[in-house]
C-alpha positions as CSV (number, residue, x, y, z in Angstrom):
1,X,0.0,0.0,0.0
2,X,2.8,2.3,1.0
3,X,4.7,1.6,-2.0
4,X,1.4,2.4,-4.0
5,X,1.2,5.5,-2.5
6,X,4.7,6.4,-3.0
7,X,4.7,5.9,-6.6
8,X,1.1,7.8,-7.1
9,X,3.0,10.6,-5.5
10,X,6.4,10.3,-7.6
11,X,3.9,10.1,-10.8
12,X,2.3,13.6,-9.2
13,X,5.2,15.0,-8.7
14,X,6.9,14.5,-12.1
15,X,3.2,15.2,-14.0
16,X,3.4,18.7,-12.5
17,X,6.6,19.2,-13.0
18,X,6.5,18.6,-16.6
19,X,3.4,20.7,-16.5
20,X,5.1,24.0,-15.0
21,X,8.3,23.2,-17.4
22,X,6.5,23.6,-20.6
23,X,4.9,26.3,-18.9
24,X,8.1,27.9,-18.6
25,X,9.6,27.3,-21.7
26,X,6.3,28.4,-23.9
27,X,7.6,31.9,-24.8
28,X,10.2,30.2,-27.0
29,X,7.5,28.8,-28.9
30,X,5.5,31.7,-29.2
31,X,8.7,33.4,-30.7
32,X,9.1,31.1,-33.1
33,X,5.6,32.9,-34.6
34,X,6.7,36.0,-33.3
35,X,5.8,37.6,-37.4
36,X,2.0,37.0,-36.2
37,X,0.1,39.2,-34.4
38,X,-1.4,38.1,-31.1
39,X,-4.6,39.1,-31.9
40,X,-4.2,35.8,-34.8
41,X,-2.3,34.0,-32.8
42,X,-4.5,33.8,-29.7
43,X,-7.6,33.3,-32.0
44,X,-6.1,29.8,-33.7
45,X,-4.7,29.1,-29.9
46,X,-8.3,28.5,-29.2
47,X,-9.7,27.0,-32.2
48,X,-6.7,24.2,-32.2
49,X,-7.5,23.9,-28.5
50,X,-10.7,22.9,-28.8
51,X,-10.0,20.7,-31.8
52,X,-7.6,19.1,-30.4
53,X,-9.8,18.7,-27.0
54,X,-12.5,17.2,-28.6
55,X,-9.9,15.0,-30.2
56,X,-8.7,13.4,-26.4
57,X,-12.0,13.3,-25.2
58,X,-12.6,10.7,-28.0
59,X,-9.7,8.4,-27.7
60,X,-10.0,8.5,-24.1
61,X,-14.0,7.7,-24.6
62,X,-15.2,10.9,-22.8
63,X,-17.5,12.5,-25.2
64,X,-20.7,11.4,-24.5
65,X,-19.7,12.2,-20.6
66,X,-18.8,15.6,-21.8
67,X,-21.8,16.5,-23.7
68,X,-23.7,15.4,-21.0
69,X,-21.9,17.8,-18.7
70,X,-22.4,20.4,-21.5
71,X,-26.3,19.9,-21.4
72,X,-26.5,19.9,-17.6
73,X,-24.6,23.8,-17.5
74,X,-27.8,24.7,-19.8
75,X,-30.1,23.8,-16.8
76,X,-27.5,26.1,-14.5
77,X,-27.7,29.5,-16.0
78,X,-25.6,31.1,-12.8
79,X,-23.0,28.5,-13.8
80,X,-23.0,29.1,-17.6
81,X,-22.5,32.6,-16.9
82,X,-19.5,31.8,-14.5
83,X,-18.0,29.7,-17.3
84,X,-18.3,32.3,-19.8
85,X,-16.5,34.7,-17.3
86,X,-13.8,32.1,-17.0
87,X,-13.2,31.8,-20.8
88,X,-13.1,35.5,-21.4
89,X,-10.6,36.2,-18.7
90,X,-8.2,33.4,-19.6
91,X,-8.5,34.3,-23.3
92,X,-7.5,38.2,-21.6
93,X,-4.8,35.8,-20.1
94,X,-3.2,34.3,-22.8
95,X,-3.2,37.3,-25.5
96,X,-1.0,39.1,-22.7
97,X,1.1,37.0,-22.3
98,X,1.6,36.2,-25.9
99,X,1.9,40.2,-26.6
100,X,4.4,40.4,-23.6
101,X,6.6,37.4,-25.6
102,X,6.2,39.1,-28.7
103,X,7.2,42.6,-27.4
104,X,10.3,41.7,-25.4
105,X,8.4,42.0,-21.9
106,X,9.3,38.8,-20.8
107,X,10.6,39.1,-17.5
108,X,7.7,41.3,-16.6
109,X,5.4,38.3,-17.6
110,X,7.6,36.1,-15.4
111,X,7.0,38.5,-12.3
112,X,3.2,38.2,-13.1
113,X,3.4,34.9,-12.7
114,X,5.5,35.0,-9.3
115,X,3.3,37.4,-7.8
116,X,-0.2,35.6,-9.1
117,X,-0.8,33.3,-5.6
118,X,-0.3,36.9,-3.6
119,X,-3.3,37.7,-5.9
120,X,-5.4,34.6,-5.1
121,X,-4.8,35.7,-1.7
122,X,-6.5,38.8,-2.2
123,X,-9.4,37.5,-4.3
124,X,-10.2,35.1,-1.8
125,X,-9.9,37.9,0.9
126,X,-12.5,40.0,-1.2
127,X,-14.7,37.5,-2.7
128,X,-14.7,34.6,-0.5
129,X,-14.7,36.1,2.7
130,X,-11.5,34.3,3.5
131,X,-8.9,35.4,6.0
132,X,-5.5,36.5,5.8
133,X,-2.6,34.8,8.3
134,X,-0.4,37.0,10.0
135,X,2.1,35.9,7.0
136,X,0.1,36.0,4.7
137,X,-0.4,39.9,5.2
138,X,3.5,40.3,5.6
139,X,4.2,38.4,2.3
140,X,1.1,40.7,0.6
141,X,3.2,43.9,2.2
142,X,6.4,43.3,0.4
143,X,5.2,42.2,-3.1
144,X,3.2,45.7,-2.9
145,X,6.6,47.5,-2.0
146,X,8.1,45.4,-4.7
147,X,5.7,46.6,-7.7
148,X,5.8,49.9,-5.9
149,X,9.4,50.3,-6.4
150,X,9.7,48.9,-10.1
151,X,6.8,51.7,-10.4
152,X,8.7,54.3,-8.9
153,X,12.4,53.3,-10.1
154,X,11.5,52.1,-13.6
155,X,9.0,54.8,-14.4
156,X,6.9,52.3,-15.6
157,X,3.7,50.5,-13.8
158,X,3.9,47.2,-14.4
159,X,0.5,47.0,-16.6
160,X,2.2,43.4,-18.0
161,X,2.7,41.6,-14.7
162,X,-0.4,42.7,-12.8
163,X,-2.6,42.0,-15.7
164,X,-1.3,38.8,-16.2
165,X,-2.0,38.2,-12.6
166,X,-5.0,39.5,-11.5
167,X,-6.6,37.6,-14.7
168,X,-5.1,34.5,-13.9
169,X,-6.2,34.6,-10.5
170,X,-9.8,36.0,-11.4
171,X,-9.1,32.5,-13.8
172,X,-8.8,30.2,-10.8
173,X,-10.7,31.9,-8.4
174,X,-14.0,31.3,-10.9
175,X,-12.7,27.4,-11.7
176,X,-12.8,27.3,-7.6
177,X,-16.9,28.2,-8.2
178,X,-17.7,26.1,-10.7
179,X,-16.1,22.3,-9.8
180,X,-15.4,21.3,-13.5
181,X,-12.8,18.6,-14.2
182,X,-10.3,20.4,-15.8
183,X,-10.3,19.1,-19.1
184,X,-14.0,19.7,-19.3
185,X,-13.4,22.9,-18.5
186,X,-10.8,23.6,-21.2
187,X,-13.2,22.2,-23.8
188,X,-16.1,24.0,-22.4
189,X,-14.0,27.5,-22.4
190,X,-12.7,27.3,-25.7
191,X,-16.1,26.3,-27.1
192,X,-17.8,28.8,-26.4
193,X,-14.7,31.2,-27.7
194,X,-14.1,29.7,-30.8
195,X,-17.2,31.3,-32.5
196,X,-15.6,34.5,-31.6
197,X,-12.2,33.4,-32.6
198,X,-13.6,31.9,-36.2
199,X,-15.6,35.4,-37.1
200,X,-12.4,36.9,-36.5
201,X,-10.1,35.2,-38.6
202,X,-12.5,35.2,-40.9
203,X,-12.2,38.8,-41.4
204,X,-8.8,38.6,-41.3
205,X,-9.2,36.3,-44.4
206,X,-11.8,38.5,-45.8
207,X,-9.4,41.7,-45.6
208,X,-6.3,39.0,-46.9
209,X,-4.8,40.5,-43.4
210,X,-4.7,36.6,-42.8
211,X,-1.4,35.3,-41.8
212,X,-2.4,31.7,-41.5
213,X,-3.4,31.1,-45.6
214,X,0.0,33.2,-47.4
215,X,2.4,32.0,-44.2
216,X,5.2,29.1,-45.0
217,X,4.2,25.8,-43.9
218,X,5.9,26.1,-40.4
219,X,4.0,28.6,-39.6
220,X,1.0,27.3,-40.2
221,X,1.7,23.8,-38.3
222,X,3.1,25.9,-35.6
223,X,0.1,27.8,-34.7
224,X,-1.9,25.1,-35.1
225,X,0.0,23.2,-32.7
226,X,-0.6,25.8,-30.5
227,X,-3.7,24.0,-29.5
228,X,-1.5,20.7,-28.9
229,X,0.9,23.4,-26.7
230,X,-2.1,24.7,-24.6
231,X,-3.8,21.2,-23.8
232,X,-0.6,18.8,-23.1
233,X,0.8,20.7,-20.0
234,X,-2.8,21.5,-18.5
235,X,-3.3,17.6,-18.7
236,X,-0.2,16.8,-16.7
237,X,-1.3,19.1,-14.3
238,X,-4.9,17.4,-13.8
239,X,-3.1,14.0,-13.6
240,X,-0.4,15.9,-10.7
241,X,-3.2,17.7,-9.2
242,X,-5.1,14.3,-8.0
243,X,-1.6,12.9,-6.7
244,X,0.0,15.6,-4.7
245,X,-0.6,18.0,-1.7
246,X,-1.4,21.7,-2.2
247,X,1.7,22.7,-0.7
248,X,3.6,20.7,-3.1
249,X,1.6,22.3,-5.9
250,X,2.4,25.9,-4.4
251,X,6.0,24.4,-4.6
252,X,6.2,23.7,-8.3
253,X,4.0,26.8,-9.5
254,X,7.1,28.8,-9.1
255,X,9.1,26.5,-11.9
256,X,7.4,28.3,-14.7
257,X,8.4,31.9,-13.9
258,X,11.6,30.9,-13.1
259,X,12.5,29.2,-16.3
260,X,10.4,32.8,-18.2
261,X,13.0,35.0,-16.3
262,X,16.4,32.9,-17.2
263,X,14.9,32.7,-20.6
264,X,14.0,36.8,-20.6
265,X,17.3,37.5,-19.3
266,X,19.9,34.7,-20.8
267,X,18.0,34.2,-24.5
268,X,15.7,36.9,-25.5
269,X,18.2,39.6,-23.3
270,X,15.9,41.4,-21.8
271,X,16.8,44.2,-19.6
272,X,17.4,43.3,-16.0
273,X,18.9,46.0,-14.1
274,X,19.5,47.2,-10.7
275,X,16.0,48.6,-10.1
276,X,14.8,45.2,-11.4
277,X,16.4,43.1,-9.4
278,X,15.6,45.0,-5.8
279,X,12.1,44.6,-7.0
280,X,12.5,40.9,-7.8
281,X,14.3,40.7,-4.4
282,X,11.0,41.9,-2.3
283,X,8.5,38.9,-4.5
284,X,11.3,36.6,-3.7
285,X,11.3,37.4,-0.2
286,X,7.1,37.6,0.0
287,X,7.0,34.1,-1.8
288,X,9.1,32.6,0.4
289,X,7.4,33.9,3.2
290,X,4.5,32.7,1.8
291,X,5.7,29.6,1.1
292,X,6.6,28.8,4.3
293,X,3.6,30.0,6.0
294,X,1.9,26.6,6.7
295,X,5.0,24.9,8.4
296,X,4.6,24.2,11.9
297,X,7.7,26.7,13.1
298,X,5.8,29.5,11.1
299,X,1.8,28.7,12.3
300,X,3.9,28.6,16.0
301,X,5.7,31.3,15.6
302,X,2.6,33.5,14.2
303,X,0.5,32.5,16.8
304,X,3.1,33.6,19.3
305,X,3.5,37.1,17.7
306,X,-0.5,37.5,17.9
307,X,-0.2,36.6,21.4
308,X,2.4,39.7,22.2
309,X,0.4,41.9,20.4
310,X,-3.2,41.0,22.0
């Protein structure tokens, strides 16, 4: 039984890992297309999504499941609407972050990414009614100062980062609400975008603004492998999500902006400067802190600081 568990765990582990690595090394994808706009790019994202979703949920002999889910939302018009939300926010989501790769804002995408949990934090806070350890307020306190200084420093507010996010965290906070498998809820999401997406690149082809019908053939299998791209990692992350703890989740979701900012900084040569880096230094320290926060020493320790302070 042990060793059972042991190796459900080990399969968790590497599942999410894998997940948060291809995560992390998406951008050099989306560069390899970097001649399309992200407007197109995030439109045949979707579309080669959803084809390729429908295309699992056949081999794995999920389809009629899935349409039966589909015709129970349509009885659940608070849920279909919460759905809807979903998809529109995570298509917000992705054409950021495909804009930030294609306009050399890569390590600002990377700290959007680091600071996202500290968001979920806050939307919980807000919208669940939920409440905010001792640490978790500390760890909240120093991101601030952290986008604060890059603010101040840079000249620039970080639109990128805190985009990316709050609409990632608006993402899971409404996936929290609605209890859908998740790849039900990809197919579901990028249904019910894909009309959207198709009248668009229509026009595109209408206007022969369409880069998909004069581009070379790499091109054109690349952004339809997007779809392939999008699916594969939040797949391994379902199969991890069942096997591991939460904590050991929190643990991994940091692997993806890692790898962004080595790759910002070592391929694409981003700037990283001084200002950068002091700002960086405050997320680190918050996500630590954060990290950390459920350990026994920590909860101790917390409740001990309370106790001086009552």
């Amino acid at each position: 039984m042990k060793f059972k568990q042991s190796n459900e765990q080990s399969v968790g582990v590497i599942s999410g890992a894998s997940a948060y690595i291809l995560w992390g090394i998406m951008p050099v994808y989306w560069n390899l297309i970097g001649s399309v706009s992200a407007k197109e790019i995030l439109a045949h994202r979707i579309v080669w999504s959803f084809v390729f979703m429908i295309l699992v949920l056949v081999f794995m002999g999920k389809l009629k499941q899935f349409f039966i889910e589909l015709c129970t939302l349509f009885k659940e018009p608070k849920k279909l609407f919460v759905i809807f939300a979903a998809s529109v926010v995570i298509s917000m989501n992705w054409y950021t972050y495909i804009w930030a790769v294609s306009n050399n804002h890569l390590v600002e995408a990377s700290l959007g990414y680091y600071i996202t949990p500290l968001v979920s934090i806050l939307l919980g806070l807000i919208f669940l009614k939920e409440k905010l350890s001792f640490w978790s307020t500390v760890a909240f306190i120093l991101a601030s100062i952290g986008v604060l200084n890059m603010t101040l420093n840079i000249g620039n507010f970080p639109w990128v980062a805190i985009s990316l996010a709050i609409t990632f965290g608006m993402y899971g906070l409404l996936k929290k609400i609605t209890h859908l498998e998740a790849m039900t809820g990809l197919t579901i999401e990028t249904l019910i975008m894909t009309p959207f997406s198709l009248l668009f690149l229509g026009n595109l082809q209408m206007k022969n603004e369409s880069v998909f019908t004069q581009a070379s053939p790499q091109t054109i299998w690349l952004l339809m492998g997007a779809g392939v791209i999008t699916a594969i990692p939040l797949l391994l992350f379902a199969i991890s999500a069942k096997r591991v703890s939460l904590a050991m989740i929190g643990f991994l979701q940091y692997i993806a902006p890692t790898i962004m900012l080595i790759l910002g900084i070592l391929l694409y040569h981003e700037l990283f400067n001084y200002e950068q880096i002091s700002s960086f230094i405050f997320i680190w320290i918050s996500l630590i802190l954060y990290t950390l926060s459920k350990t026994k020493w920590f909860i101790k320790m917390e409740k001990k600081i309370l106790y001086l302070k009552g």
